[in-house]
C-alpha positions in Angstrom: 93.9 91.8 95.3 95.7 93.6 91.9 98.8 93.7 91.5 98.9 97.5 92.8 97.1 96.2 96.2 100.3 93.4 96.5 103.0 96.1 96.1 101.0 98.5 98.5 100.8 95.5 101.1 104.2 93.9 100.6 107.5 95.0 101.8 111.0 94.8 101.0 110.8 91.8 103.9 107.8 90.0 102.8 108.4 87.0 101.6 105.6 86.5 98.9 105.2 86.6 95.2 102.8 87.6 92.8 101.7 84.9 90.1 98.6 85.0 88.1 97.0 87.2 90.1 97.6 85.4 93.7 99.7 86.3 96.1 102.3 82.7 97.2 103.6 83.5 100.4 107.1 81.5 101.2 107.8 80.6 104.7 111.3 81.8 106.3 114.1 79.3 105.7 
């Protein structure tokens, strides 16, 4: 996935990063 793909699939309520190229994913709190 680029960086590009991440924006595209993310949304203002995912909870998920980009770092080096991987998506991290955070659960809810």
């Amino acid at each position: 996935m680029t960086y590009e793909e991440f924006l595209d699939w993310a949304d203002e309520d995912t909870l998920a990063e980009w770092v080096d190229g991987e998506v991290v994913m955070y659960s809810p709190a």
